[in-house]
PAKOLDO-862696 format. One record per residue (C-alpha): residue in three letters; chain; x, y, z. Coordinates in steps of 0.05 Angstrom, whole numbers. Layout:
BEGIN
["ALA" "A" [X Y Z]]
...
//
This chain:
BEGIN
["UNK" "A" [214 233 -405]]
["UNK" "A" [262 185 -399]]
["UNK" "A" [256 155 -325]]
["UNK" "A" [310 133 -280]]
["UNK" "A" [273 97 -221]]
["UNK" "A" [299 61 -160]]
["UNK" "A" [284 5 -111]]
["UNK" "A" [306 4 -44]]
["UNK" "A" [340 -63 -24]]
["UNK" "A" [352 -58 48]]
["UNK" "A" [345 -144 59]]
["UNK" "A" [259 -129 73]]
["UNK" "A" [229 -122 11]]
["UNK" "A" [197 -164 -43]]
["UNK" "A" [234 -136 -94]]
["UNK" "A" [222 -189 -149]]
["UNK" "A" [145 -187 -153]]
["UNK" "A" [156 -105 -159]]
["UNK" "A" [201 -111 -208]]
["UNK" "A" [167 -165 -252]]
["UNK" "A" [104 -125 -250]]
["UNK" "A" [147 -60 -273]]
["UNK" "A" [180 -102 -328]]
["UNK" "A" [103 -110 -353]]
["UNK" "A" [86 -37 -347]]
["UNK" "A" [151 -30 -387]]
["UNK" "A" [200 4 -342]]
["UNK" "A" [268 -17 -313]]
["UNK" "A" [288 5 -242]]
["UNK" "A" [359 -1 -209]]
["UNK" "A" [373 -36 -142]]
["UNK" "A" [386 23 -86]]
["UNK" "A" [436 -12 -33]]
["UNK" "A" [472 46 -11]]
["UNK" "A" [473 122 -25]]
["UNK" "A" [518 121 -82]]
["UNK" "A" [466 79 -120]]
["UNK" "A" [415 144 -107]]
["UNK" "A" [466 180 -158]]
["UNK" "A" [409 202 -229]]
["UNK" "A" [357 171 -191]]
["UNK" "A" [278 205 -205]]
["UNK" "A" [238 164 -163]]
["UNK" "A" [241 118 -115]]
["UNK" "A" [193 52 -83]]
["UNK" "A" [216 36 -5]]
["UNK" "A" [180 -39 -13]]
["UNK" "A" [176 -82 43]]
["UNK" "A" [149 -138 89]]
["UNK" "A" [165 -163 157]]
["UNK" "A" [166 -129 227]]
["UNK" "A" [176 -53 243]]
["UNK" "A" [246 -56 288]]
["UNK" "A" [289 -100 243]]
["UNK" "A" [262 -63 180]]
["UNK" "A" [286 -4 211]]
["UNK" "A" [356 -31 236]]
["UNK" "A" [363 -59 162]]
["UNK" "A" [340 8 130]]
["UNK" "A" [398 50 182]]
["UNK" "A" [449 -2 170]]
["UNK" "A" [445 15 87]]
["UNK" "A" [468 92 106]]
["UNK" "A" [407 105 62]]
["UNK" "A" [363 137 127]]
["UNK" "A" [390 210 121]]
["UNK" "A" [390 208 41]]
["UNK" "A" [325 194 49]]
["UNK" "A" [306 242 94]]
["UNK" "A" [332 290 48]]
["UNK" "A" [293 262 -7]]
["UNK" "A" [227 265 31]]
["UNK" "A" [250 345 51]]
["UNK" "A" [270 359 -14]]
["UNK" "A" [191 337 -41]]
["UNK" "A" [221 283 -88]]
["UNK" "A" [172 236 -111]]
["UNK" "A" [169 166 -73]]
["UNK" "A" [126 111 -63]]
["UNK" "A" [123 75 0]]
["UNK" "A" [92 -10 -9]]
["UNK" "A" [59 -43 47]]
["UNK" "A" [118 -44 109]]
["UNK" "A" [151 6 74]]
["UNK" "A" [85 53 80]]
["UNK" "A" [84 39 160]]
["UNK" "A" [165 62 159]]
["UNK" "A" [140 133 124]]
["UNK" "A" [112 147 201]]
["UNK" "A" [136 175 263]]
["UNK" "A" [127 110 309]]
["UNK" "A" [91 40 308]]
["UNK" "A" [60 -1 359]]
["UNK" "A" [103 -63 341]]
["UNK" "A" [169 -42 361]]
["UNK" "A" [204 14 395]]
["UNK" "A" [251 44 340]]
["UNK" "A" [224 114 300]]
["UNK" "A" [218 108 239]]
["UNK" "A" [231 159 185]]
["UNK" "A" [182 217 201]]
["UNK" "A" [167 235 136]]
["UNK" "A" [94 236 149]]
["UNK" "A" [64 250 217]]
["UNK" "A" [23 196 260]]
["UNK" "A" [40 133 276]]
["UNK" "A" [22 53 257]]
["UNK" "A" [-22 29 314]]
["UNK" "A" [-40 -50 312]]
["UNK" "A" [-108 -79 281]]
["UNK" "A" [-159 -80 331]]
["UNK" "A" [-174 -142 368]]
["UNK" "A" [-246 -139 372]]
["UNK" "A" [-256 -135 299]]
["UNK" "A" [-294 -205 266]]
["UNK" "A" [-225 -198 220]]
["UNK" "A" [-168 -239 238]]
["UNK" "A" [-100 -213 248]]
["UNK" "A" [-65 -213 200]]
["UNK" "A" [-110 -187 156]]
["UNK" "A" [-96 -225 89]]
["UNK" "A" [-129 -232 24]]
["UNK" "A" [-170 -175 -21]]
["UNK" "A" [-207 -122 0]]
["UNK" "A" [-244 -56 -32]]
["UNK" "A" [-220 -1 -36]]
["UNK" "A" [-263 74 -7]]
["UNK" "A" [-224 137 -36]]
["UNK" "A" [-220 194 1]]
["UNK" "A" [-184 253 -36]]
["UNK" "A" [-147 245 -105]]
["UNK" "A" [-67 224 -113]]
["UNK" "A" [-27 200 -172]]
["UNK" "A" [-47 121 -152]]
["UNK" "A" [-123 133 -159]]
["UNK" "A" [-166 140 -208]]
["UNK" "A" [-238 189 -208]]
["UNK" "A" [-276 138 -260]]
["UNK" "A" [-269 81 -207]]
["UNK" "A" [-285 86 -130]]
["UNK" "A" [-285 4 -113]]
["UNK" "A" [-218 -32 -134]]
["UNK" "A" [-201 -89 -96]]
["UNK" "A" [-133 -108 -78]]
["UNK" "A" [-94 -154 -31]]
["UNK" "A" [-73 -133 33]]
["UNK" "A" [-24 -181 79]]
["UNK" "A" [-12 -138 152]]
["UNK" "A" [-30 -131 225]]
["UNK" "A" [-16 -57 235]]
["UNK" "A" [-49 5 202]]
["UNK" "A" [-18 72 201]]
["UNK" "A" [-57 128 230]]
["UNK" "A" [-42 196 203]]
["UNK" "A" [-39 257 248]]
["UNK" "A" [-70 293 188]]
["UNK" "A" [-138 265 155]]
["UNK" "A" [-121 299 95]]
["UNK" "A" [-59 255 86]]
["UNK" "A" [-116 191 76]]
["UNK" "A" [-123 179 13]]
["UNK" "A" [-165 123 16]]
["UNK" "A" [-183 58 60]]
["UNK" "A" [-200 -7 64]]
["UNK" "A" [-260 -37 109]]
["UNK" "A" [-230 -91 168]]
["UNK" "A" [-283 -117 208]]
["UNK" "A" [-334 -60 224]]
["UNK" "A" [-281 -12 212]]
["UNK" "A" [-238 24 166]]
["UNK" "A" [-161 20 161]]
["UNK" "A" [-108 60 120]]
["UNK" "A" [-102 42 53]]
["UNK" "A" [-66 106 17]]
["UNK" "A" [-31 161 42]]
["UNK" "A" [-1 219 -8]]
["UNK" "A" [32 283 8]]
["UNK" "A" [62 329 -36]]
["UNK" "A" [107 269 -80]]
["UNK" "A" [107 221 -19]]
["UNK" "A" [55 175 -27]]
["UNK" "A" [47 96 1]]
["UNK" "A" [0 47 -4]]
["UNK" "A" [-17 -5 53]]
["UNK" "A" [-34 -60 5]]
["UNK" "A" [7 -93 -51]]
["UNK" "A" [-9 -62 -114]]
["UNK" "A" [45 -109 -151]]
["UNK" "A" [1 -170 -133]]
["UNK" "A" [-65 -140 -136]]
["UNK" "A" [-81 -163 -207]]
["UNK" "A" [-104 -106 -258]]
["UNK" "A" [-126 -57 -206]]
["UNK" "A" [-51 -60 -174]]
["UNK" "A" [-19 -51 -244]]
["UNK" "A" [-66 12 -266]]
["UNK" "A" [-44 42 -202]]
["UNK" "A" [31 33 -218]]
["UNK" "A" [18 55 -297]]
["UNK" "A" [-23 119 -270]]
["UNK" "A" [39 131 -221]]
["UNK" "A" [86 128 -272]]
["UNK" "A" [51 163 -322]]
["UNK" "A" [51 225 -276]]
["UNK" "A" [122 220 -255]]
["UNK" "A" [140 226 -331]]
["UNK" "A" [88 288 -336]]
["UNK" "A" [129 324 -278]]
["UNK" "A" [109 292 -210]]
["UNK" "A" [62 347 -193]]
["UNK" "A" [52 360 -127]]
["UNK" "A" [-17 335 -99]]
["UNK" "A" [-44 368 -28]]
//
């Protein structure tokens, strides 16, 4: 199937790298500024970097916040990237806004008594945990790069996906509900194992964006 797919530009996301490593996996996407620009979209990727609060305030001053709470409602397929994973949750430890809601839990801050600094930056392995669209059964190890100091938490294990060792413990890597799915780390600069994720995602939006637990 033909597929129309958006990015969200709301002033907090790295939307170049995302869209150079979609121009390799051969698919265009539009820029989503406003909710007109959601008109014959099929999919969309919330990126994003920075702090919680302004992300928000960014995010609220688009008009885009109810669309996409519709979106998430309605079970249309989207894909949350690093900051823009953390916004899919109730609440986060760095600021005081809400964010969306559209899964429940919230982003609590790396622990201090880890041997890891903060933020944790660079590659790490990943430890699967259930099945989603990003993952793949015939490999249980990928590495991929991570830049963050908060971790969401979901209310619901079976929203983990999979994880990522920091320090002596293990942080959020993946979450996927239904067609809502996010991913901590930054698949669009994590080399091949970031690109197979993205192919494997948009090889089951074209198949129909079935529904995963």
């Amino acid at each position: 199937m033909n597929l129309n797919l958006g990015l969200i530009d709301y002033g907090m996301g790295n939307l170049h790298s995302v869209e150079k490593c979609l121009e390799r996996l051969g698919q265009s996407c539009s820029l989503i500024k406003d909710a007109d620009d959601l008109e014959s979209i099929d999919a969309l990727i919330l990126p994003g970097v920075g702090a919680f609060d302004p992300a928000m305030a960014n995010l609220r001053a688009t008009g885009l916040v109810p669309h996409l709470l519709r979106w998430g409602q309605d079970n249309r397929p989207l894909l949350g990237i690093c900051l823009g994973l953390q916004l899919l949750f109730e609440q986060s430890d760095e600021g005081s806004d809400p964010g969306l809601g559209l899964l429940a839990g919230r982003v609590e801050r790396l622990p201090n008594n880890s041997r890891e600094r903060i933020p944790h930056m660079g590659w790490a392995p990943l430890k699967h945990h259930g099945n989603c669209p990003l993952l793949s059964n015939d490999a249980h190890s990928e590495w991929v790069y991570f830049v963050h100091s908060y971790a969401a938490v979901p209310t619901d294990r079976n929203d983990l996906k999979a994880s990522a060792p920091f320090g002596d413990q293990e942080v959020t890597a993946i979450v996927w509900r239904g067609r809502l799915g996010a991913c901590q780390f930054h698949p669009e600069k994590s080399s091949d194992a970031g690109e197979e994720m993205l192919k494997r995602w948009l090889t089951w939006l074209r198949r129909g964006a079935e529904p995963f637990p």
